[in-house]
N, C-alpha and C positions, 0 to 999 in steps of 0.2 A: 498347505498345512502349517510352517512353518511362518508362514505372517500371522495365521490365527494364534498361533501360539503367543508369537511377540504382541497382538493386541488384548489378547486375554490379560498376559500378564498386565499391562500396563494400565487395563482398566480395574484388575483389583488392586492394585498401588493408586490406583487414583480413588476409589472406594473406602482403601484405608483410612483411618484416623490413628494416629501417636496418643500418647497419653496425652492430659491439658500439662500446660508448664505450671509446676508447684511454684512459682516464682511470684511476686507479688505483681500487680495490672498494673501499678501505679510507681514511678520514679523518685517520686518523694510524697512524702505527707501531706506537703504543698500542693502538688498536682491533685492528688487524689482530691480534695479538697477543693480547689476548680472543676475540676471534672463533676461532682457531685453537686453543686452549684448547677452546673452548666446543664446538666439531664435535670435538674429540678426545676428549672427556668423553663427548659423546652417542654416538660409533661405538662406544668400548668400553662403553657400558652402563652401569645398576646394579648391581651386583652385590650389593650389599648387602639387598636386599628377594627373595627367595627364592617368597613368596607373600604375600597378604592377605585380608581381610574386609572390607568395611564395607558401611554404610546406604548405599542412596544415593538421591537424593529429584530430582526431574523438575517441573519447571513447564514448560509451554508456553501462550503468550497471541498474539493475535489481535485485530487491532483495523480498523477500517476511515475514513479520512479523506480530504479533498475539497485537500490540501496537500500537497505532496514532503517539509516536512521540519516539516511540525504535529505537535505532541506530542501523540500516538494515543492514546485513554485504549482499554485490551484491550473489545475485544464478547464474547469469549468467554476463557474459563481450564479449560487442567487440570494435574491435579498428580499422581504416580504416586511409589511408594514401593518400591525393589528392595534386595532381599540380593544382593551382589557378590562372588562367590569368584575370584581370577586367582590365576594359577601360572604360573613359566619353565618352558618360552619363551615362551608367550603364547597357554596357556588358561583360556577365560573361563566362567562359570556365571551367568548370571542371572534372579533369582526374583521375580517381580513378586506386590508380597502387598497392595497397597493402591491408589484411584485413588477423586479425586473431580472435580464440572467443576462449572460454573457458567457463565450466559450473563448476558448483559440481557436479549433476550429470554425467556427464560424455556425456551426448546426448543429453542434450536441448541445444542448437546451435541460437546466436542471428543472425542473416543477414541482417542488412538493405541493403535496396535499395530505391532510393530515387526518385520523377518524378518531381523533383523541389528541387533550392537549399534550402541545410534546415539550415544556416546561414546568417551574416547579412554582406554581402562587404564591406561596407562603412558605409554610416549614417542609423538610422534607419527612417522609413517613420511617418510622421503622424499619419497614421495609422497602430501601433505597432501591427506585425502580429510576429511569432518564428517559423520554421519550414515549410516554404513557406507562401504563401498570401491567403492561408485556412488554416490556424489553429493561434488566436482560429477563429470561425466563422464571428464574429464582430474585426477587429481591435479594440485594443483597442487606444483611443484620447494619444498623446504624451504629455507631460509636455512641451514643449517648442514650441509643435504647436501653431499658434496665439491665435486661442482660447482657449488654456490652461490655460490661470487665470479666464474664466469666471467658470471653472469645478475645479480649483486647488486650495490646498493653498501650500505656499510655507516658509521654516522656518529653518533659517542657525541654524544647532545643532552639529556645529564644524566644527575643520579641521586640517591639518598636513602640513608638509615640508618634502619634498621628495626632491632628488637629483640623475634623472634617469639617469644612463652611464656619469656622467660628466661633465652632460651639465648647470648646476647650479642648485639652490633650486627652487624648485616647491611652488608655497601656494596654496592647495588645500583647497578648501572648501565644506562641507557637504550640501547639501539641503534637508531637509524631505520634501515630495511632497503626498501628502493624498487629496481625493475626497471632495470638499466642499459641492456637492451636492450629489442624487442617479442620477446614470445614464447607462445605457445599457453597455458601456465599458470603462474602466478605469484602472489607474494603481495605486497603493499606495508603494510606495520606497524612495530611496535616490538617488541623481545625487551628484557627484564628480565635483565641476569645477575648470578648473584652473583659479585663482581669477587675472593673470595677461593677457591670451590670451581669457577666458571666454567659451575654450576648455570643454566640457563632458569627463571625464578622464575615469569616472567610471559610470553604468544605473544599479542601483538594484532595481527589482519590483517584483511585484505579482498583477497579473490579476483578476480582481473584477469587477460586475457588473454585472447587471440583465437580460442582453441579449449575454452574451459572447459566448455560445457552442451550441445554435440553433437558427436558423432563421425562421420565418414564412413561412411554405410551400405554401400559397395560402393569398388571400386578404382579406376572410370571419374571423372574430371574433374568429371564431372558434381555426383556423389557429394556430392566436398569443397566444389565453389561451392555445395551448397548448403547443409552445414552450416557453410560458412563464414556464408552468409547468416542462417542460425539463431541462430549465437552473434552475428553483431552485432545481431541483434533481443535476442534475451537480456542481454544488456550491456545496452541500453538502457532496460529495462522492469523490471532487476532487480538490487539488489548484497545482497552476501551476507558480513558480517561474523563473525570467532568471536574470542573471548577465550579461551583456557587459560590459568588458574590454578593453581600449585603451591602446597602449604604445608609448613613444615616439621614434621615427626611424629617427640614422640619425640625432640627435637633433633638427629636425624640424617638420617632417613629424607625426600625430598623426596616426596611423593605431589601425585596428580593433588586439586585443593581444590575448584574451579568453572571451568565449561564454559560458556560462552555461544555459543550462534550466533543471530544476530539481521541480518535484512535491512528490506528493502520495494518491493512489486511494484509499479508505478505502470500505472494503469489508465487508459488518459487514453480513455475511451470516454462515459461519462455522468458529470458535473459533475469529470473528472480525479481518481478516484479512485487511494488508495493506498491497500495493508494493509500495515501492519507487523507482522511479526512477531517474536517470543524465544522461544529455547528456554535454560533453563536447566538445570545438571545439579551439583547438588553431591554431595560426599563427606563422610561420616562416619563416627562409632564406628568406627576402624579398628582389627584386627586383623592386625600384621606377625610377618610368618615363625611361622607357627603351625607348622609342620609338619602340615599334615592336609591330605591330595591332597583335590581335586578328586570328588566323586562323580558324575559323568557316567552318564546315563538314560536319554539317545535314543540310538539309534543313528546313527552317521554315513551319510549316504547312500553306497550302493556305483557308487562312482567308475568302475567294471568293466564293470556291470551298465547305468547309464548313458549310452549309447551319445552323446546329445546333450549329455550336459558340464552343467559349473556354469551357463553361462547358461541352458539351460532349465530347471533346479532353482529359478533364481530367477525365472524369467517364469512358473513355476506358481504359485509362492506368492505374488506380486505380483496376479496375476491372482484368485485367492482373497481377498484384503486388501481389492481393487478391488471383489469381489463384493458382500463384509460393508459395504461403505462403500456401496455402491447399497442395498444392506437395509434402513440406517440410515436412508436417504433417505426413502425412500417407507414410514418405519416398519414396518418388520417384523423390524427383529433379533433375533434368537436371543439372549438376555440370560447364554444360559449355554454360549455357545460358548466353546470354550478352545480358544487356539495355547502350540504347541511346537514349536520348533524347532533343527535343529543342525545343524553344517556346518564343513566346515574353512576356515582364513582365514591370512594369514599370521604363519608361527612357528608354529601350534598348531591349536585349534579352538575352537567355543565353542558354548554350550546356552544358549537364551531359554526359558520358561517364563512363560506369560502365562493364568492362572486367567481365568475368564468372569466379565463384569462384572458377576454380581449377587453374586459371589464377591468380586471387589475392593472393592463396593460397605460390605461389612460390616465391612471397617477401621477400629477405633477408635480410633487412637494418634494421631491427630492433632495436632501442638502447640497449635494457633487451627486459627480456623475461617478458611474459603476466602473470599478476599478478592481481586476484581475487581484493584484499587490493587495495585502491586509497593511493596513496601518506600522510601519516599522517598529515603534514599541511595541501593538499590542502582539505582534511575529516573538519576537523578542521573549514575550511575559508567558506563552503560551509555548515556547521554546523551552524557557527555563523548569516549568512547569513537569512538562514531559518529562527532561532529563530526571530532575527529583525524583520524581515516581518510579521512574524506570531503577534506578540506583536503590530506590528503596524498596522496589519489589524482588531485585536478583539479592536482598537479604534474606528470602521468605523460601519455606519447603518448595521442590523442584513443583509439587503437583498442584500448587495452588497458582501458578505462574505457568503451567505449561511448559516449564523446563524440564529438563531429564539429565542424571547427573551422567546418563550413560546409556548407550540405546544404537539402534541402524538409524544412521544417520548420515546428509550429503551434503558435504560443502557448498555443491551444486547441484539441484536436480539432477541438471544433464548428466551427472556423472554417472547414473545409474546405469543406462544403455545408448550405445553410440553404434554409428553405424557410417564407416565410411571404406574409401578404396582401399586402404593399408590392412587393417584389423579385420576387414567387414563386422559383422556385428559382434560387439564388446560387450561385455556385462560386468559393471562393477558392484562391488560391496564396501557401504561405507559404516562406519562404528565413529561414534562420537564419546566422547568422554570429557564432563564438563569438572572446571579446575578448583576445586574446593577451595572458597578464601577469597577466590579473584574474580571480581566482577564480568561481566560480557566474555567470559574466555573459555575455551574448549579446545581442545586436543580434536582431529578427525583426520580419520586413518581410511586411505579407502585403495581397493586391491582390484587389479583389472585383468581380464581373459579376451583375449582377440580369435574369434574361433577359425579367420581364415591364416591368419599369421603365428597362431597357436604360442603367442608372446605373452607373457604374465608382466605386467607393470602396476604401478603403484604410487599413492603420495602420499604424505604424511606433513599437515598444515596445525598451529598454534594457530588460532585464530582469537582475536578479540574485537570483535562487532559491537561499539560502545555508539553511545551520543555525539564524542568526541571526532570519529572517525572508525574508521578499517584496518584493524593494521594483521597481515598474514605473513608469516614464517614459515618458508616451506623447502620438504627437503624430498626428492620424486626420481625416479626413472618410468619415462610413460613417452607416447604419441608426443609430439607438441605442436600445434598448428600457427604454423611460418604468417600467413596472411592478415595486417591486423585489419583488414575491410571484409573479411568473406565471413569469419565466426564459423568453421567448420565441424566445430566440435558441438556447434547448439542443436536445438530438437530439429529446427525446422531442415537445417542441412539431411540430421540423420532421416528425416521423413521423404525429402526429394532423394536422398542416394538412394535410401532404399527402393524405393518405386518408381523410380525414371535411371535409375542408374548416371544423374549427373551429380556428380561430387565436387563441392565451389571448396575444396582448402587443397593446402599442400602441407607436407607435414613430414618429419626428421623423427628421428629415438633422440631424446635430449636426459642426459641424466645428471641434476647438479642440487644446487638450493635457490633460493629466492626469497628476499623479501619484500613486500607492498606495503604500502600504505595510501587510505583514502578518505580525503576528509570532505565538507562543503565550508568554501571561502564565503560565500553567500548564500539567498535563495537560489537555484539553479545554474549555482556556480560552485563544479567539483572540480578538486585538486586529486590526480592520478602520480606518485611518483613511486620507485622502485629499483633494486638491483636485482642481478644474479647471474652467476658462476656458472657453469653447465657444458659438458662433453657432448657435442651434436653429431650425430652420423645418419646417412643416408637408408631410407628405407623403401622396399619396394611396393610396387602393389601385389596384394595376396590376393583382393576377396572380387568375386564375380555377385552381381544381382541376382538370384536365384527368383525372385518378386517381379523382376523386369523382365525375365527370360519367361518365364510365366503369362504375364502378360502380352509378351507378343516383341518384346523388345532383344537385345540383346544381352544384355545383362554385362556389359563388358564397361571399364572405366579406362581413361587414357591413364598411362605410364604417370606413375607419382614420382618428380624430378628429385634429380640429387642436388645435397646441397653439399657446399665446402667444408670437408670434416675439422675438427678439430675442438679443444679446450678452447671455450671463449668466454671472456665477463661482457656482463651489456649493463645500458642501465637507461633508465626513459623517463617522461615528465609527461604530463596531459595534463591538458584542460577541459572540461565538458562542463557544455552551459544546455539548458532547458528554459524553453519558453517559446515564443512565438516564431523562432529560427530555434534548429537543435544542431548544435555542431559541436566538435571537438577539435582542437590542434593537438598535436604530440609531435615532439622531437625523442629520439634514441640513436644511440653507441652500441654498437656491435664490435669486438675484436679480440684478437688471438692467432697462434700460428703467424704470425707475423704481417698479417693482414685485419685493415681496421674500415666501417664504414659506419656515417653518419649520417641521419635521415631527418628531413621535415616532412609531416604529412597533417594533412587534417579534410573534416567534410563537413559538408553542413546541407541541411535538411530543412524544407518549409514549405507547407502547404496552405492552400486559400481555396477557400466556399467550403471547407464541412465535407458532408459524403459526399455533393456534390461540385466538384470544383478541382483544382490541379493539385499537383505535388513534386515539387525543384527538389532531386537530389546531385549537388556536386560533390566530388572528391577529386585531389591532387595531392602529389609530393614530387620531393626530390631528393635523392641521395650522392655520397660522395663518390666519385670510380677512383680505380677500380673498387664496382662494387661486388660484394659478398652473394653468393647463390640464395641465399635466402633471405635475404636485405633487400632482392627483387622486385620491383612493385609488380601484381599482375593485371590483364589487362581484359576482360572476356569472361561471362557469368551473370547471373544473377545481381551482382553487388557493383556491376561497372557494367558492359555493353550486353545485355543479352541478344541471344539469337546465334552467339557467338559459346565454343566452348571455356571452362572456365580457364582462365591463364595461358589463352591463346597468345601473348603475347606480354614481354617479360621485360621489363629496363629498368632505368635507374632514375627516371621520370616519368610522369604518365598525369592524365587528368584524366577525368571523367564524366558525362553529365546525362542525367534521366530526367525525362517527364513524362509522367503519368495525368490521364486524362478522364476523370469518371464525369459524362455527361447527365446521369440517372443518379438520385438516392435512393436508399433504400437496404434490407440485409442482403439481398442478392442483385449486385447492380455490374454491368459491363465497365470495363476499365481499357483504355487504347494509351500504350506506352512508344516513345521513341528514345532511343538512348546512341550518344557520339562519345568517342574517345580516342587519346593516342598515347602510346608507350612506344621509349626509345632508350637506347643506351646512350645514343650521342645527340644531337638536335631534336628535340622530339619536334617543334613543327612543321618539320622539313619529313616528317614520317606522315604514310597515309593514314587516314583517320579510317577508324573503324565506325560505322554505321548500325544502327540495330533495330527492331522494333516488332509488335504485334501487340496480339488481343488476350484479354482476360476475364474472369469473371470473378469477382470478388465477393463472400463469403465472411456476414458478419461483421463490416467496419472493415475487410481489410486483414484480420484476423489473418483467414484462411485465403490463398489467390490459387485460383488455376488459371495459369500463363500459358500460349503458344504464341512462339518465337521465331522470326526466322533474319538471319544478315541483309542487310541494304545494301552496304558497299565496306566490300569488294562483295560480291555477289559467289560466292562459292557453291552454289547449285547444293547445298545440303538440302537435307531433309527439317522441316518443322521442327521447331524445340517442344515439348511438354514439359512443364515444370510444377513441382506442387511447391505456393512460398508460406511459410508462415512467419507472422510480424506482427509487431506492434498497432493495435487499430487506430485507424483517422477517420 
């Protein structure tokens, strides 16, 4: 009852509209005056360009990171190679004659294929759609459509001289363009014009608005709350940037030069995942006013004859797209299926032509070879980009952006419910409160209940989540989990304690402040550093498995160890790199009560063949003795030797090493792991090595693992492990 409540409310605040601003659209007289220019330019057209040709070349990349605004090095790339024929009024031909991809792992394989062109030929419409005339749902209104100043304002914030090919200096000028009121679609960016022809050089935006990514299924009330409740889920979890680029051809002719659309989904479900993605779309080799029409091949579909209309034309072939992309899945595509498509669209129509990929596969014209890395400027231009937009949308009403100035809300997903040997199951509540004035920043406040330990805790974090970096201020009395390799407090721990009754952390009452900061030195190069002050004291185990006990287990967890009480400051540094090895090093300072310990650790991660193929995970460190109880490396679990219980073994060095072996791909594929390690206080390799190993069945990439476990040496006659793991997919 009470969540229906909180999304009612927030879908009639998202419904709302404020008055329009009495304020004038236009910054100066000046502007106004370009600006009206510029919409007079674009209503009457070009006329000058009759028809064209050219190349035109396609990247799309993919990347997946544990950050909102870490610089994503791509998991996956592809690149596609099309002949482009347009003609007035606006039809299009397009011939796909080349396509290559590349992964890290080695087997996830991107393919588009397209039922509509997914770039823009000439001008963009009115109604500013990217990726055909469905997506997003809503166009969104153009800056330079007529009713553009009753929704816009408009404010020259510079400009430059450029000198394209020759043909003399350009005076470009800047227009910032932001929403003067709330409204269902909208864009917030900069337009580039040339300040002598009154030319759009350059369209940078980002998609804003309370109605962008669902529409009312029906006419009842009902309908709209709920796609109003939809787009503010979508605003929240997703923004969606595009760059158009013109160049000048020819010294006269303005043509379409580069397309970017590039967003990022944020997954806040296991360790707060985001993908970001790009699509890139450049234009080349142009040939203008050729005079030679159009040779059009398909037939149009018969409009007549079609009784249910263009939307079911496209929910067929969408549904066909769908099918090929389940095939891909579960491996069995047809390598030499071919789409063709055609269809009317507005002004004209247009023809796709997309050859089977073992057909596109045989394209030799390649300039270089396919490479993961984007171009370092154009990372760089598409960096800078983002940041802009980003900076200029946290100026806009919280509901056109998806922000909320104040609301339930979590630092961390996980923070909502946890479940381990101390607390057994936690339930928190988090309230956010965003900071009037200050960009990327919020107040979140969130309160915890342990029903086997009947302990009330709490944190209370400043957070500022920018472009720039991470930075969190925090001040808590709560659980704090000791092990930084096991992540005891994430979902997939609380999913195996709850149900197998094995719990990989160990954990103290820690009550102090903290602060972090996190930024990227690179692509796939973060910087972790941080302090904080905090009173630690031992805590015991309260909670039994009532899930496990039920199922036939015991429900019983081992003794949560003490650690050495007292006031202590620490402070740590990391590094974490992403890419085709993912590792991290970290050094930390522990000390207080008269006792101090220093640690190096780090691990690193890398797999080879795709679903099919292995996966090397090492971790070590070392710390200084005497070491601190909770400075302890452990040694036994899921996250170092399975088969073994978690922190069977406790020192002040340790390694560790696993491999994992899937011979099958597929979503449900068998996996055979073996895993060695040793921890010691004094020599560690003069200590016996613990041994590990068994079978799994993996669920989705990897996603989801069911593991049975049992030790190799020393051979302790236990019984089998069951373990549920959830992870990141390979």
């Amino acid at each position: 009852m009470g969540a229906n409540i909180v999304s009612l409310c927030l879908s009639l605040a998202v419904l709302q509209s404020p008055p329009p601003d009495t304020t004038s659209s236009y910054s100066s007289p000046a502007v106004q005056q370009l600006v009206q220019r510029a919409m007079a330019r674009r209503q009457a057209g070009d006329s000058l360009v009759t028809d064209y040709r050219a190349r035109l070349r396609y990247r799309l990349t993919v990347g997946v990171g544990r950050r909102r605004w870490a610089e994503v090095p791509a998991s996956a790339v592809e690149e596609q190679v099309a002949d482009v024929q347009w003609q007035q009024p606006n039809d299009l031909r397009v011939d796909m004659i080349g396509r290559r991809s590349r992964s890290r792992g080695g087997d996830f394989r991107l393919s588009s294929v397209w039922d509509r062109p997914w770039f823009v030929p000439r001008e963009v419409d009115d109604s500013v759609r990217i990726f055909s005339d469905e997506f997003p749902a809503t166009g969104a209104l153009h800056p330079l459509a007529s009713t553009g100043p009753a929704w816009y304002r408009y404010t020259l914030t510079g400009g430059l001289s450029v000198s394209p090919g020759g043909s003399g200096a350009l005076r470009l000028l800047r227009i910032e363009v932001k929403p003067r009121r709330i409204g269902p679609a909208l864009l917030a960016g900069q337009m580039w014009i040339d300040s002598a022809t009154a030319q759009v050089v350059r369209l940078t935006f980002r998609y804003v608005g309370t109605a962008l990514w669902a529409k009312p299924e029906g006419a009842h009330s009902s309908d709209s709350a709920s796609a109003g409740r939809l787009n503010a889920l979508a605003n929240r979890i997703v923004s969606v940037d595009a760059d158009l680029e013109y160049g000048l051809q020819d010294g006269k002719y303005w043509m379409p030069r580069r397309q970017v659309v590039s967003g990022r989904v944020r997954i806040p479900v296991v360790s707060d995942l985001v993908i970001p993605f790009q699509a890139t779309t450049t234009f080349e080799d142009f040939e203008i006013n050729t005079g030679r029409p159009i040779g059009f091949t398909v037939p149009l579909p018969d409009s007549a004859a079609d009784v249910e209309g263009l939307p079911h034309r496209r929910a067929v072939r969408q549904d066909s797209l769908r099918a090929e992309r389940r095939r891909r899945d579960w491996g069995v595509s047809d390598s030499l299926q071919a789409w063709d498509y055609a269809d009317r669209w507005p002004g004209g129509r247009y023809e796709l032509h997309r050859p089977s990929d073992a057909v596109l596969d045989r394209y030799q014209s390649w300039p270089d070879s396919l490479s993961l890395a984007a171009v370092p400027a154009d990372a760089r231009r598409a960096r800078d980009a983002e940041t802009q937009l980003a900076e200029l949308a946290q100026e806009l009403p919280d509901s056109l952006i998806g922000e909320r100035s104040h609301g339930i809300a979590y630092e961390h997903l996980a923070d909502a419910l946890r479940y381990d040997r101390v607390q057994g199951l936690s339930l928190g509540v988090g309230y956010q409160v965003r900071l009037p004035g200050v960009r990327f920043t919020g107040l979140y406040g969130t309160v915890r209940y342990g029903f086997s330990d009947e302990r009330v805790t709490g944190r209370l974090t400043l957070l500022r989540d920018a472009p720039g970096g991470r930075l969190a201020i925090s001040g808590y009395r709560e659980i704090g989990d000791l092990d930084p390799f096991a992540h005891g407090h994430r979902f997939g721990n609380t999913l195996n304690a709850l149900f197998t009754a094995h719990d990989n952390g160990d954990y103290s009452l820690v009550q102090g402040g903290s602060a972090a900061f996190e930024t990227s030195l690179a692509v796939g190069l973060d910087l972790d550093v941080g302090v904080r002050a905090e009173r630690e004291t031992s805590v015991g185990r309260s909670a039994k498995s009532a899930v496990n006990d039920f199922l036939g287990g015991s429900g019983l967890f081992p003794p949560n160890p003490a650690v050495d009480p007292g006031t202590f400051g620490s402070g740590w540094v990391r590094l974490i790199g992403t890419g085709a090895v993912r590792w991290n090093l970290a050094a930390d300072v522990l000390g207080g009560e008269g006792h101090s310990t220093g640690r190096l650790y780090g691990e690193a991660r890398h797999s080879m063949g795709g679903r099919r193929g292995i996966t090397l995970s090492v971790k070590a460190g070392v710390a200084t003795r005497p070491t601190l109880q909770q400075s302890l490396f452990r040694l036994g679990g899921l996250a170092t030797v399975r088969g073994f219980d978690y922190g069977e073994r406790r020192g002040s060095a340790f390694w560790s090493a696993q491999l994992d072996v899937a011979p099958l791909k597929g979503r449900f594929r068998p996996v055979a792991f073996l895993d060695a390690g040793q921890a010691a206080e004094g020599d560690l390799f003069s200590s016996r090595a613990m041994v590990g190993g068994g079978l799994g069945l993996s669920v989705f990439n990897g996603v989801l693992r069911f593991d049975l476990s049992h030790p190799i040496s020393p051979d302790t006659h236990r019984k089998i492990r069951f373990d549920l793991v959830v992870q990141a997919p390979r």
